[in-house]
PyMOL Python script that loads the backbone (N, CA, C, O; Angstrom):
from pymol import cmd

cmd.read_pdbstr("""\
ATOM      1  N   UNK A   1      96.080  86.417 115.302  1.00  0.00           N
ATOM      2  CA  UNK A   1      95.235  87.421 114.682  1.00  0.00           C
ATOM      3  C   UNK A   1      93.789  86.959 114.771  1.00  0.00           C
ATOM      4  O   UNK A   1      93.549  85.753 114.719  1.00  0.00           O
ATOM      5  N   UNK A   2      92.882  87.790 114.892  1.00  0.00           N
ATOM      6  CA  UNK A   2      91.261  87.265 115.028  1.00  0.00           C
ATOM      7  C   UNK A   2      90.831  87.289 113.640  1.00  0.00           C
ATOM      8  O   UNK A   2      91.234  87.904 112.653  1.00  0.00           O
ATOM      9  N   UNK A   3      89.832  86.383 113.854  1.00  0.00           N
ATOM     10  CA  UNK A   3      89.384  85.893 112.145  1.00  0.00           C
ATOM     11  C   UNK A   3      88.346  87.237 111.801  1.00  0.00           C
ATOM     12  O   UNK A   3      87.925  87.624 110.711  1.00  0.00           O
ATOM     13  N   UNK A   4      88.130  87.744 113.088  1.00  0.00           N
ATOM     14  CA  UNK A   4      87.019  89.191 112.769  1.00  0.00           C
ATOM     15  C   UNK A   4      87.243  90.126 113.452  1.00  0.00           C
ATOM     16  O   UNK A   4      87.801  89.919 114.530  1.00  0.00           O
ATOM     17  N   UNK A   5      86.910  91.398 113.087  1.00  0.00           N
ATOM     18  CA  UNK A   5      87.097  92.554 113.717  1.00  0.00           C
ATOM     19  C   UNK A   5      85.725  92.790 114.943  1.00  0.00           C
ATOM     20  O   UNK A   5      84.526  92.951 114.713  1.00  0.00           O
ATOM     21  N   UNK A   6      86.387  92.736 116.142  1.00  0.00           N
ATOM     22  CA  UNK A   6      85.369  92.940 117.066  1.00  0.00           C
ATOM     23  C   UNK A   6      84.227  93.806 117.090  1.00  0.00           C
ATOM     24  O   UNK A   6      83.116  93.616 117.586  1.00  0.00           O
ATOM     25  N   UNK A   7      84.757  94.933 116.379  1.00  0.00           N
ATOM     26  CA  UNK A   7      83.883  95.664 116.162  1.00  0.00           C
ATOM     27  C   UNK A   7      82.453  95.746 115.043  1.00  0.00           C
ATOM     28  O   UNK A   7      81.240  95.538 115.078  1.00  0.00           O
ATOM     29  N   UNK A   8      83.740  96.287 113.870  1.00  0.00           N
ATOM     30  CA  UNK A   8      81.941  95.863 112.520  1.00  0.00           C
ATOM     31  C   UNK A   8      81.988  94.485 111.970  1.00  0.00           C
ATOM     32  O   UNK A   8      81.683  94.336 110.787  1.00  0.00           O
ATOM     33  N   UNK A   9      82.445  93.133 112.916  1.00  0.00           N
ATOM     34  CA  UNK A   9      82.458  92.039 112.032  1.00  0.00           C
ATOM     35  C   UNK A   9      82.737  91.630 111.259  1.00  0.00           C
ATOM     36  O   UNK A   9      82.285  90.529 110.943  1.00  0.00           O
ATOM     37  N   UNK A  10      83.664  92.297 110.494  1.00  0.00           N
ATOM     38  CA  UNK A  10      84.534  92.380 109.116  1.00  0.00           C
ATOM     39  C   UNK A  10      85.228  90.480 109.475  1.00  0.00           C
ATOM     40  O   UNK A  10      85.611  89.955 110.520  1.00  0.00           O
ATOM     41  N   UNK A  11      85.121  89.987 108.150  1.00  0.00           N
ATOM     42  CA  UNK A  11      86.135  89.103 108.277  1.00  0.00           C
ATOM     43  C   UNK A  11      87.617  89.256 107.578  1.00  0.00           C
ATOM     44  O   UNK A  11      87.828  89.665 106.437  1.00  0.00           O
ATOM     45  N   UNK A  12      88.324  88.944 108.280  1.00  0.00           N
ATOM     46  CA  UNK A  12      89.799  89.422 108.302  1.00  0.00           C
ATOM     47  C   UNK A  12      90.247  88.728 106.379  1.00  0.00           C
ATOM     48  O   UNK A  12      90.367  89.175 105.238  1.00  0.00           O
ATOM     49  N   UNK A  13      90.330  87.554 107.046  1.00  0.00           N
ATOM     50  CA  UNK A  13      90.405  86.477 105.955  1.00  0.00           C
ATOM     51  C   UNK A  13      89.994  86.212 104.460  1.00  0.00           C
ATOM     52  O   UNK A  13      89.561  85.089 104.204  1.00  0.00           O
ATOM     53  N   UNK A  14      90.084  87.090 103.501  1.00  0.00           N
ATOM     54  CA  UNK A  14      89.009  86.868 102.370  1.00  0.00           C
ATOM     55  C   UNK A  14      89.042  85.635 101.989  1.00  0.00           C
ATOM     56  O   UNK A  14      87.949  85.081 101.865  1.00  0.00           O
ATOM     57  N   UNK A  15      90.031  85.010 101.755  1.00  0.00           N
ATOM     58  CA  UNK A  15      90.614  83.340 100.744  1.00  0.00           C
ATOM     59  C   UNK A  15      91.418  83.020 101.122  1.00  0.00           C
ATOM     60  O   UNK A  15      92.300  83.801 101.477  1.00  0.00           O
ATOM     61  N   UNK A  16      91.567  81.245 101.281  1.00  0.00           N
ATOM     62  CA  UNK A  16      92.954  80.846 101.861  1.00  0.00           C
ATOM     63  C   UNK A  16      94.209  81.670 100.792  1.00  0.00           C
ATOM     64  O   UNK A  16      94.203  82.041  99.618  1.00  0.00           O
ATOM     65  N   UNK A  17      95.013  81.698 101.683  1.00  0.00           N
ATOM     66  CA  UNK A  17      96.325  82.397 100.817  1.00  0.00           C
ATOM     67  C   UNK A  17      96.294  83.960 100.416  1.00  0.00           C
ATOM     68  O   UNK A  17      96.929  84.418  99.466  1.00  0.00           O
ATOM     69  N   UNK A  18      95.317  84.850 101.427  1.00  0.00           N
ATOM     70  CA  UNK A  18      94.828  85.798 101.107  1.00  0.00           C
ATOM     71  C   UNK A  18      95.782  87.152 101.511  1.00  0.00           C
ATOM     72  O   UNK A  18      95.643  88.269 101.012  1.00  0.00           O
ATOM     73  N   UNK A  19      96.788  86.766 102.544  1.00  0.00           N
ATOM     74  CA  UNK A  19      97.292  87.546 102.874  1.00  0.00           C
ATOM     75  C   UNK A  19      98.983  87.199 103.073  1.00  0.00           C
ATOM     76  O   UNK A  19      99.802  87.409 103.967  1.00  0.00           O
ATOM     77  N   UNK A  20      99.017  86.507 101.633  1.00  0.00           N
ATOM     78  CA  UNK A  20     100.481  86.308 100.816  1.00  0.00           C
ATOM     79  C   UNK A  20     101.165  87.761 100.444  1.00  0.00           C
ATOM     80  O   UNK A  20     102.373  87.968 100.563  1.00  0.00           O
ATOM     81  N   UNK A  21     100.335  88.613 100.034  1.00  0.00           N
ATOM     82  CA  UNK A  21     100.802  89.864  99.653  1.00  0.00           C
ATOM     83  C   UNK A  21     101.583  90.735 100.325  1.00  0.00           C
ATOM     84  O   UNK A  21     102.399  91.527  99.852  1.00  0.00           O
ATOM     85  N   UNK A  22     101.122  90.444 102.103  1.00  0.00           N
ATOM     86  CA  UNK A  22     101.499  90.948 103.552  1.00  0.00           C
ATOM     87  C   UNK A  22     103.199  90.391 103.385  1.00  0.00           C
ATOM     88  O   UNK A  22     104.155  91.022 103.837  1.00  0.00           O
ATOM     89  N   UNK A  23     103.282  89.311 102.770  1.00  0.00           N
ATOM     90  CA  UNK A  23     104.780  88.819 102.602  1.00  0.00           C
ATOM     91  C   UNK A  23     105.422  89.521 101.904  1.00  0.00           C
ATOM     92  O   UNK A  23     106.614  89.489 102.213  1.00  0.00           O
ATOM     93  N   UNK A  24     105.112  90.374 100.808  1.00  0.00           N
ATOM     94  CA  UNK A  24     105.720  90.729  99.783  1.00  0.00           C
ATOM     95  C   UNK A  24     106.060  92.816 100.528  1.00  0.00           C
ATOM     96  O   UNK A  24     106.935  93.598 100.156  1.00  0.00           O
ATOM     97  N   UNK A  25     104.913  93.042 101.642  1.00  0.00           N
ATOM     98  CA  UNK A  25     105.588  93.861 101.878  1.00  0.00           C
ATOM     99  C   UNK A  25     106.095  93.984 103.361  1.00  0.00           C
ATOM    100  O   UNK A  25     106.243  95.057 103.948  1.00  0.00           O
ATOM    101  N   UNK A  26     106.371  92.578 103.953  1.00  0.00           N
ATOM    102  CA  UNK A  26     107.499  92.521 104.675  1.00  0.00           C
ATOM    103  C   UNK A  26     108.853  92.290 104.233  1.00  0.00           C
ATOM    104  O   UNK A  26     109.794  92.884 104.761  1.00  0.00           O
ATOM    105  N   UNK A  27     108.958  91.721 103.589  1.00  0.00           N
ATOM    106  CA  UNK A  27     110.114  91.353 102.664  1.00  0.00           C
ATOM    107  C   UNK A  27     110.582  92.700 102.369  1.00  0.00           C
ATOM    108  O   UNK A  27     111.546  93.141 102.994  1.00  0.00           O
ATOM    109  N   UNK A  28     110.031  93.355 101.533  1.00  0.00           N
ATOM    110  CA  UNK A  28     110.811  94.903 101.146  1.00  0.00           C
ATOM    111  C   UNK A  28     111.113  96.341 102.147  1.00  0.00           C
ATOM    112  O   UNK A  28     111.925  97.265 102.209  1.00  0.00           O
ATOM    113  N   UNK A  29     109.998  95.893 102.792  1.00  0.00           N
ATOM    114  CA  UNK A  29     110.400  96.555 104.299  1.00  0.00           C
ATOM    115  C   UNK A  29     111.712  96.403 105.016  1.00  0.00           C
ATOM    116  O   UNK A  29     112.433  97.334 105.376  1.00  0.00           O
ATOM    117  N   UNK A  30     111.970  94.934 105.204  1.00  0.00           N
ATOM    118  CA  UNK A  30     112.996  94.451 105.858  1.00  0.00           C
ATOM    119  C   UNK A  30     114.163  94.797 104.451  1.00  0.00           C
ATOM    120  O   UNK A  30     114.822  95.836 104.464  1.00  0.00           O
ATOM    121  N   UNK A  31     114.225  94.263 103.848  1.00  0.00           N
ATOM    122  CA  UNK A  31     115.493  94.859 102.893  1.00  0.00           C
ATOM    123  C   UNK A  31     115.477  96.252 102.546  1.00  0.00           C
ATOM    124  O   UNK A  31     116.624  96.697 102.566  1.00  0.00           O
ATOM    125  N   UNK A  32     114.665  97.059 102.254  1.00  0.00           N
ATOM    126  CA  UNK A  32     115.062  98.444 102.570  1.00  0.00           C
ATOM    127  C   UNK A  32     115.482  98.794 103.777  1.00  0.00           C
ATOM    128  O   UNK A  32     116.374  99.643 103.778  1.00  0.00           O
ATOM    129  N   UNK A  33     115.116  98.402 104.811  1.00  0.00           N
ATOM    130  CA  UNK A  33     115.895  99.169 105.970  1.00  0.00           C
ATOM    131  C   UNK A  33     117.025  98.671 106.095  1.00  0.00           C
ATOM    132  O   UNK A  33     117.990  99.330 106.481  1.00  0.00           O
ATOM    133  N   UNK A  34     117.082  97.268 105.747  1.00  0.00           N
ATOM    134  CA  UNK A  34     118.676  96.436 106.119  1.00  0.00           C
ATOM    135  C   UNK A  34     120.001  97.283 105.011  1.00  0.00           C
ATOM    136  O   UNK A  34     121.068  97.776 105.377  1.00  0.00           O
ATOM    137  N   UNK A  35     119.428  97.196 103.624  1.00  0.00           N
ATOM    138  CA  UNK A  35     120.222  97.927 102.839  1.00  0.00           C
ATOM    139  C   UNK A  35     120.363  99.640 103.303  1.00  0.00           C
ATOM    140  O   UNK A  35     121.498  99.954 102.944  1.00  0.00           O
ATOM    141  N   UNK A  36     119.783 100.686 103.854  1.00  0.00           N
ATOM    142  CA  UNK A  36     119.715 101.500 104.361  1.00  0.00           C
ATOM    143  C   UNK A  36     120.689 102.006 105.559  1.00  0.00           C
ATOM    144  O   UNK A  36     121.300 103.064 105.708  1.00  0.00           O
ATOM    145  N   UNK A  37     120.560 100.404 106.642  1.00  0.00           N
ATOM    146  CA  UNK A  37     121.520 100.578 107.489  1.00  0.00           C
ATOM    147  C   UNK A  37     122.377  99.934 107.263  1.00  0.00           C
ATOM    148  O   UNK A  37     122.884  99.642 108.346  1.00  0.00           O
ATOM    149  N   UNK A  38     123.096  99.329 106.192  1.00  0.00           N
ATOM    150  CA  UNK A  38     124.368  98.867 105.541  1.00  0.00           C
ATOM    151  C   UNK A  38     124.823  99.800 105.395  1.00  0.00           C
ATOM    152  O   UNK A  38     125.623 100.215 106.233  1.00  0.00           O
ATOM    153  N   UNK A  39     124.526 100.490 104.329  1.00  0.00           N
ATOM    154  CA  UNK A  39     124.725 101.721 103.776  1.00  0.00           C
ATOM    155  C   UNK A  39     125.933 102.537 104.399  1.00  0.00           C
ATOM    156  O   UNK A  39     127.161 102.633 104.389  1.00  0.00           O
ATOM    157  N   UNK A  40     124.775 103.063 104.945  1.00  0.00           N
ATOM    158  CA  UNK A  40     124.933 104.415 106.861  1.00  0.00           C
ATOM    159  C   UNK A  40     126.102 103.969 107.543  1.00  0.00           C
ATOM    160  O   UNK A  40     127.129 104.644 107.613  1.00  0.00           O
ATOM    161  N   UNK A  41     125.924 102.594 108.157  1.00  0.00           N
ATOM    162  CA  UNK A  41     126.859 101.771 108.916  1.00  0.00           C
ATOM    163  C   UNK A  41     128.118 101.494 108.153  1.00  0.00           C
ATOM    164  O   UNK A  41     129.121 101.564 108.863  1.00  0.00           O
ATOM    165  N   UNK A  42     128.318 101.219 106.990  1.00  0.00           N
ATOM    166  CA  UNK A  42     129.378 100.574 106.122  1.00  0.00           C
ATOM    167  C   UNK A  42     130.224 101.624 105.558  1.00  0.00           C
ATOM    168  O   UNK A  42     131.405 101.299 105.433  1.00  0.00           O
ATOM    169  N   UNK A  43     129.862 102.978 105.133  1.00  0.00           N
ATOM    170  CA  UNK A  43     130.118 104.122 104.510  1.00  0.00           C
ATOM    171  C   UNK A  43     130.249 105.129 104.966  1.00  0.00           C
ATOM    172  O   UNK A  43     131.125 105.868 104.515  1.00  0.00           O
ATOM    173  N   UNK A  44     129.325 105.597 106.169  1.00  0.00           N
ATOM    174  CA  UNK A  44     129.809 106.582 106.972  1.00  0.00           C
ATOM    175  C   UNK A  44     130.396 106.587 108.556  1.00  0.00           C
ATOM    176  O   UNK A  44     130.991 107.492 109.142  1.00  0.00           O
ATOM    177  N   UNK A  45     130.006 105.231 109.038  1.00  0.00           N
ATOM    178  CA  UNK A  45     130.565 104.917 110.411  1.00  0.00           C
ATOM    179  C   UNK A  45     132.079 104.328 110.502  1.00  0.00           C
ATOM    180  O   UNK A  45     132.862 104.351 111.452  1.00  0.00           O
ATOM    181  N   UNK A  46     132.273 103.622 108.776  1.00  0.00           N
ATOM    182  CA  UNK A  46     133.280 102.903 108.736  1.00  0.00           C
ATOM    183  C   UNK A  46     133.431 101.837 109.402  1.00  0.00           C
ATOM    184  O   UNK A  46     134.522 101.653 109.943  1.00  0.00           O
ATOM    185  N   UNK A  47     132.309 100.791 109.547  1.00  0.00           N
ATOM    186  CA  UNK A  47     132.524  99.391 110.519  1.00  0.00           C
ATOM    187  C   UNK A  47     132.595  98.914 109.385  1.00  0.00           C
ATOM    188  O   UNK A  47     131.983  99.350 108.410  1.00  0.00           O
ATOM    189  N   UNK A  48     133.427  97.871 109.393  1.00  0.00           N
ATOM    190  CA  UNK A  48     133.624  96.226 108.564  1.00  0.00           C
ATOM    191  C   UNK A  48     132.249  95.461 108.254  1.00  0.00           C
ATOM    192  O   UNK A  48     131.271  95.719 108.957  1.00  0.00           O
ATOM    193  N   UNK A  49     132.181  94.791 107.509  1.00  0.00           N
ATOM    194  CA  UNK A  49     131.533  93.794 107.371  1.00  0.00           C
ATOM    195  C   UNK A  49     131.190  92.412 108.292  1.00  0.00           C
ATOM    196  O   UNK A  49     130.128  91.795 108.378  1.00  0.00           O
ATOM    197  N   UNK A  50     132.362  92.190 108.879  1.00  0.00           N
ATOM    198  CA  UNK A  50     132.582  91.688 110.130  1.00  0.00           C
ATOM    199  C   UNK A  50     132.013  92.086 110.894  1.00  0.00           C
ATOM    200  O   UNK A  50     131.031  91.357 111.030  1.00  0.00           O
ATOM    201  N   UNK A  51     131.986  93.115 111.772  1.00  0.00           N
ATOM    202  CA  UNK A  51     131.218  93.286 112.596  1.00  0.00           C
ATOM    203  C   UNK A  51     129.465  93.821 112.059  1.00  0.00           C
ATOM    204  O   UNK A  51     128.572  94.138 112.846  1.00  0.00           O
ATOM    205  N   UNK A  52     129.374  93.799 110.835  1.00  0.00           N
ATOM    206  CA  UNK A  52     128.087  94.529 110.958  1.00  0.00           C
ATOM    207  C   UNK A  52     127.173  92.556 110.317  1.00  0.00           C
ATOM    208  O   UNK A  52     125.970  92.346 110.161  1.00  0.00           O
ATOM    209  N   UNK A  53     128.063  91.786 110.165  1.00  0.00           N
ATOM    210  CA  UNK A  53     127.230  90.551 109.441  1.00  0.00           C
ATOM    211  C   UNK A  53     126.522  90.137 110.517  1.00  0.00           C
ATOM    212  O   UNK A  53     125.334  89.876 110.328  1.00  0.00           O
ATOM    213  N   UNK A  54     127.030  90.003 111.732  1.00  0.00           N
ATOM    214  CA  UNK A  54     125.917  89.613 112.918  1.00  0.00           C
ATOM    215  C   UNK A  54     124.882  90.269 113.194  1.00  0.00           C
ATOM    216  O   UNK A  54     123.793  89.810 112.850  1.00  0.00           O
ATOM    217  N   UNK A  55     124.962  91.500 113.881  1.00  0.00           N
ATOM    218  CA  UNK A  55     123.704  92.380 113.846  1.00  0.00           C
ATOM    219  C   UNK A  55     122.560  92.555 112.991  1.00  0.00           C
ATOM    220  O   UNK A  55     121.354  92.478 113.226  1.00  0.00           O
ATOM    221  N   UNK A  56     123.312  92.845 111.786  1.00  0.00           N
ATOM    222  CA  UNK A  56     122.479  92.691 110.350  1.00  0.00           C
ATOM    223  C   UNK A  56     121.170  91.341 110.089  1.00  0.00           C
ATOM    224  O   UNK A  56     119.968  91.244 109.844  1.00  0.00           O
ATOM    225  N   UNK A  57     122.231  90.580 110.311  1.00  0.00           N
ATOM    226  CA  UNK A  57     121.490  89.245 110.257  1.00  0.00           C
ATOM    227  C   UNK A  57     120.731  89.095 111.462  1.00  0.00           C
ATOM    228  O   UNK A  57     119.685  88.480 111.254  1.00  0.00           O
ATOM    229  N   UNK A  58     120.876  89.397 112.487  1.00  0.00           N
ATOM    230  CA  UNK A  58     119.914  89.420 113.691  1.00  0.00           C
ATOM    231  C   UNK A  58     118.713  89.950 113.259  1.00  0.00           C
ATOM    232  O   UNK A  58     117.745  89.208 113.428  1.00  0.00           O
ATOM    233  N   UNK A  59     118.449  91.303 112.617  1.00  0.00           N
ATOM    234  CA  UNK A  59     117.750  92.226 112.494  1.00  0.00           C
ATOM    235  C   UNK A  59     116.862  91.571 111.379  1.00  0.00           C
ATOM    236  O   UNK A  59     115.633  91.493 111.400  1.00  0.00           O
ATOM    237  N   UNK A  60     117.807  91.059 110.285  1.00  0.00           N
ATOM    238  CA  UNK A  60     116.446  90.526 109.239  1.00  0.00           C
ATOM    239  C   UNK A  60     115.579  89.054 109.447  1.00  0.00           C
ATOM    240  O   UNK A  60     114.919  88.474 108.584  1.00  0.00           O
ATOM    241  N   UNK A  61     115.861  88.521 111.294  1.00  0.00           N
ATOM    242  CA  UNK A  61     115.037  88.017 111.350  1.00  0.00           C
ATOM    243  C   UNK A  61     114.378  88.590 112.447  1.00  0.00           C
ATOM    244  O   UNK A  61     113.183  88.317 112.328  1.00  0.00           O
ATOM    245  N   UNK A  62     114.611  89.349 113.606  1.00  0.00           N
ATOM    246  CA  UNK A  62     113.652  89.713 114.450  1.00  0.00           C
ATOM    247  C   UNK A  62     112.664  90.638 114.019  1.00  0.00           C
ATOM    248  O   UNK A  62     111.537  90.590 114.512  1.00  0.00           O
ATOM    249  N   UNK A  63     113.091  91.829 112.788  1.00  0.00           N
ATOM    250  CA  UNK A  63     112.009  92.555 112.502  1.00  0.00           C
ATOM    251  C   UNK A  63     111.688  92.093 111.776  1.00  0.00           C
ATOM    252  O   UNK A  63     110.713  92.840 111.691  1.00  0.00           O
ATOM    253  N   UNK A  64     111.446  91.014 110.509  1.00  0.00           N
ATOM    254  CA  UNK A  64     110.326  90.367 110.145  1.00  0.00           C
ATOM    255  C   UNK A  64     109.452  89.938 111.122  1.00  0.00           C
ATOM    256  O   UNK A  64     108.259  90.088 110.861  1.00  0.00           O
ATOM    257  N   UNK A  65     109.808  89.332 112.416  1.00  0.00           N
ATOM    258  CA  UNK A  65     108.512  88.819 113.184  1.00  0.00           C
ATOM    259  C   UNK A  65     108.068  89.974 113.752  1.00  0.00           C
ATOM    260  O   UNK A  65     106.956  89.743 114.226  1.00  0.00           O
ATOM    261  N   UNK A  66     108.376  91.048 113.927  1.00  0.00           N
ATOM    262  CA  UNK A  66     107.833  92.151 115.102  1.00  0.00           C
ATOM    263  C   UNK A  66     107.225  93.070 113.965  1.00  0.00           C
ATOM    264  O   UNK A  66     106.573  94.016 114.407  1.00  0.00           O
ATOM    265  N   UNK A  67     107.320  92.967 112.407  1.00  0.00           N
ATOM    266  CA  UNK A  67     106.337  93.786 111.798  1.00  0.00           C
ATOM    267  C   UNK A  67     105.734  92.952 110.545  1.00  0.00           C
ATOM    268  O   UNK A  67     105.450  93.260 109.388  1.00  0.00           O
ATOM    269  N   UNK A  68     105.659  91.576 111.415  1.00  0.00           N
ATOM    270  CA  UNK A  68     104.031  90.649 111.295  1.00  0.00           C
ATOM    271  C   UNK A  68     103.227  91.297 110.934  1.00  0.00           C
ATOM    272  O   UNK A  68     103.024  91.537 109.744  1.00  0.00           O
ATOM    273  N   UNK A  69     102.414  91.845 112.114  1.00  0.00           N
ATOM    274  CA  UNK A  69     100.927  92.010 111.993  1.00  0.00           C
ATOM    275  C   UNK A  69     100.714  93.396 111.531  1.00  0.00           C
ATOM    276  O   UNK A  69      99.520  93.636 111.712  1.00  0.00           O
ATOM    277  N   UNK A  70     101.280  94.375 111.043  1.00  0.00           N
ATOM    278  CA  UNK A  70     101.572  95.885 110.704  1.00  0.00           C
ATOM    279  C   UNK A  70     101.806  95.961 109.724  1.00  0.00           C
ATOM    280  O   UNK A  70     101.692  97.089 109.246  1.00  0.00           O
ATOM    281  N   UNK A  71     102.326  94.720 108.709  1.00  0.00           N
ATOM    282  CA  UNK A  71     102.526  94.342 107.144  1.00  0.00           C
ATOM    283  C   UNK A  71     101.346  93.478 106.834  1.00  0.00           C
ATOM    284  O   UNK A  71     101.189  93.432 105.614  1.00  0.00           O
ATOM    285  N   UNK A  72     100.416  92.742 107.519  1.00  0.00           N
ATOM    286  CA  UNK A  72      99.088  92.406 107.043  1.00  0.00           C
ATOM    287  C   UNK A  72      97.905  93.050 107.592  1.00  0.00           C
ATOM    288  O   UNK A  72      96.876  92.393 107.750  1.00  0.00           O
ATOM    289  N   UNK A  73      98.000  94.905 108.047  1.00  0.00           N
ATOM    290  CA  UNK A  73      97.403  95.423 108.268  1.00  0.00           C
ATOM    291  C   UNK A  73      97.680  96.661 107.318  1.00  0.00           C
ATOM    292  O   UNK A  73      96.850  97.532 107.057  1.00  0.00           O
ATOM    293  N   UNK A  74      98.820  96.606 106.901  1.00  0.00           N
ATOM    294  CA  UNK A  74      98.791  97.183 105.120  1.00  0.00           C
ATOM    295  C   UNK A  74      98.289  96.558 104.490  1.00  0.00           C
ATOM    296  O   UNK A  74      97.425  97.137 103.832  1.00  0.00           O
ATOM    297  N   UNK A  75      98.399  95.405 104.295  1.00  0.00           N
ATOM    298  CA  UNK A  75      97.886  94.461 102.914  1.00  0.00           C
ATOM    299  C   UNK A  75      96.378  94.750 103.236  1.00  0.00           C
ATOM    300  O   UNK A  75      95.814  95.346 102.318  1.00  0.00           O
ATOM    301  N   UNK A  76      95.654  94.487 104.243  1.00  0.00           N
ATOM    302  CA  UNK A  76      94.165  94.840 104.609  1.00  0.00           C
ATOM    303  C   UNK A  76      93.603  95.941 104.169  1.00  0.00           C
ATOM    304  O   UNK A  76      92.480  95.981 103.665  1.00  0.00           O
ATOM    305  N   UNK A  77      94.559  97.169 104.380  1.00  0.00           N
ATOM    306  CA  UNK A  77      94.428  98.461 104.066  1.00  0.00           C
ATOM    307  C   UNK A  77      94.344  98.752 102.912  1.00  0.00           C
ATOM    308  O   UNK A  77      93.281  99.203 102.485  1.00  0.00           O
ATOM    309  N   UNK A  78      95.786  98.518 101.822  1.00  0.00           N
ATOM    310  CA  UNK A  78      95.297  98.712 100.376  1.00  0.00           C
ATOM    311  C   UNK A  78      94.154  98.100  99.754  1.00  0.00           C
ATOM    312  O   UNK A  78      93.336  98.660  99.024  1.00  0.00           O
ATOM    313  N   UNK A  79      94.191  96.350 100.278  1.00  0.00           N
ATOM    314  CA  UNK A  79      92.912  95.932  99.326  1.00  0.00           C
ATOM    315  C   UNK A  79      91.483  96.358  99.629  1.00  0.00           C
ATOM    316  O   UNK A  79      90.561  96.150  98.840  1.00  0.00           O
ATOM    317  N   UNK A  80      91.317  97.040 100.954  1.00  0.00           N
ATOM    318  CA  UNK A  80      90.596  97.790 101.252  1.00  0.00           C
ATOM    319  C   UNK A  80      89.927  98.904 100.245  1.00  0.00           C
ATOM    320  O   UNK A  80      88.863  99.134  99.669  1.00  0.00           O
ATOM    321  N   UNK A  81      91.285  99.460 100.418  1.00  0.00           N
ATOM    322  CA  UNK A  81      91.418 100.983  99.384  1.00  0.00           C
ATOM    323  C   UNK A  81      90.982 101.193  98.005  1.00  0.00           C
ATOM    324  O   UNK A  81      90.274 102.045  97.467  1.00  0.00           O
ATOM    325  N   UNK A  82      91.833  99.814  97.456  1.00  0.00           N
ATOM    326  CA  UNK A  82      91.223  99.752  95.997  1.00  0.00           C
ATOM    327  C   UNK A  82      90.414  98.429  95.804  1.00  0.00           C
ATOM    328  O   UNK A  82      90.709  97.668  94.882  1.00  0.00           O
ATOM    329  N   UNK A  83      89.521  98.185  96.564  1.00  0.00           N
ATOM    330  CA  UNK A  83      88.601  97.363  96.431  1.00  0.00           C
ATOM    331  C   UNK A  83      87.421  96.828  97.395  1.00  0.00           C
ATOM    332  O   UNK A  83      87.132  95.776  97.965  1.00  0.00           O
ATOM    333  N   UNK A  84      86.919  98.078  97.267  1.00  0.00           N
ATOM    334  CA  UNK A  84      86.108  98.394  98.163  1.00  0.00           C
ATOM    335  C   UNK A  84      84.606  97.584  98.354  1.00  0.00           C
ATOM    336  O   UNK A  84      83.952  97.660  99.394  1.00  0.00           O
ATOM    337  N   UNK A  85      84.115  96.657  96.939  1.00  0.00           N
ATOM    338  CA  UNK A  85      83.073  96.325  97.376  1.00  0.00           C
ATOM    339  C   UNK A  85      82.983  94.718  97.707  1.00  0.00           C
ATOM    340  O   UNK A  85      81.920  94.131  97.905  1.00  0.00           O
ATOM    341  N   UNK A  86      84.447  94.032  97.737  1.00  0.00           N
ATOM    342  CA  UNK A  86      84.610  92.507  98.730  1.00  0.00           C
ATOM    343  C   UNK A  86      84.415  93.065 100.275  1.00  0.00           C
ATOM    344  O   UNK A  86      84.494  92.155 101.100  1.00  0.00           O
ATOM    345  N   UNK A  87      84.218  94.153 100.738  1.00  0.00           N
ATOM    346  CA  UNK A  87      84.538  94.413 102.064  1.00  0.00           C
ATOM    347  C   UNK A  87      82.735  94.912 102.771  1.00  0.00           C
ATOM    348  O   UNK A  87      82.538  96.009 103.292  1.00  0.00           O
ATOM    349  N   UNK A  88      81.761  93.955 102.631  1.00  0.00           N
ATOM    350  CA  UNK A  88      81.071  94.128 103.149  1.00  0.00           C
ATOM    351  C   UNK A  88      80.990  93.484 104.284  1.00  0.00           C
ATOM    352  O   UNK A  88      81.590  92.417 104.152  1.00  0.00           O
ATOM    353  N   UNK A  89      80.399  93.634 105.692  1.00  0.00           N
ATOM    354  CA  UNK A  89      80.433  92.509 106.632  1.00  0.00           C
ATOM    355  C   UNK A  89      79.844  91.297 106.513  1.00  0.00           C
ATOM    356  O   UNK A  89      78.838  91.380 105.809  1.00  0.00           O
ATOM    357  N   UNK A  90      80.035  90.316 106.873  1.00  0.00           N
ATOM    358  CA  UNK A  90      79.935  89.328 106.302  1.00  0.00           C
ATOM    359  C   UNK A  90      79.201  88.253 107.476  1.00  0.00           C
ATOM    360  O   UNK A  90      79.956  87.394 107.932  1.00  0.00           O
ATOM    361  N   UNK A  91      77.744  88.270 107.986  1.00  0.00           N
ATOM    362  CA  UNK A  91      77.305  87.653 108.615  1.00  0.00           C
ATOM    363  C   UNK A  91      77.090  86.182 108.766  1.00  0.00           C
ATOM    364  O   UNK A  91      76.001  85.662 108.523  1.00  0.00           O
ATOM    365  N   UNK A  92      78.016  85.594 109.122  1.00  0.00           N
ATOM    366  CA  UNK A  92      77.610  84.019 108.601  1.00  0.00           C
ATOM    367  C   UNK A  92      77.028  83.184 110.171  1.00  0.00           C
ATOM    368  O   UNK A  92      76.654  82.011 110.144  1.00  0.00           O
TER     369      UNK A  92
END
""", "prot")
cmd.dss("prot")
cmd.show_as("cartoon", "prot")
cmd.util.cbc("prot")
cmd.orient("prot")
């Protein structure tokens, strides 16, 4: 990830540990969809547990890494949203 936005210079980074929050909504991302397609898969397709524990488990680690940067571009976004005046550019 770049420490600045190429464009208006924004720095990405406010404080070390700044984009812990980005964890909190990958985490629920990934368990809502996993519980979602349990669900679907377990109840209306009728597969076992057996076959769905591999896949499943595949899934709650590849889409945590593939919606990385799309869960700390929410976190950017809300604190953006409701806190609008840490977000000046920041010329150093």
């Amino acid at each position: 990830m770049y420490p600045r936005c190429p464009n208006c210079n924004l720095k990405y980074e406010r404080a070390p540990g700044y984009f812990l929050g980005s964890a909190y909504i990958n985490y629920g991302a990934t368990a809502v969809l996993v519980t979602l397609l349990y669900v679907s898969l377990h109840f209306f397709a009728r597969l076992s547990n057996a076959v769905l524990a591999v896949p499943l488990g595949l899934f709650c680690v590849a889409f945590p890494l593939a919606f990385f940067r799309i869960a700390r571009s929410l976190w950017l976004g809300m604190d953006f949203y409701f806190d609008v005046t840490e977000f000046e550019p920041d010329n150093d």
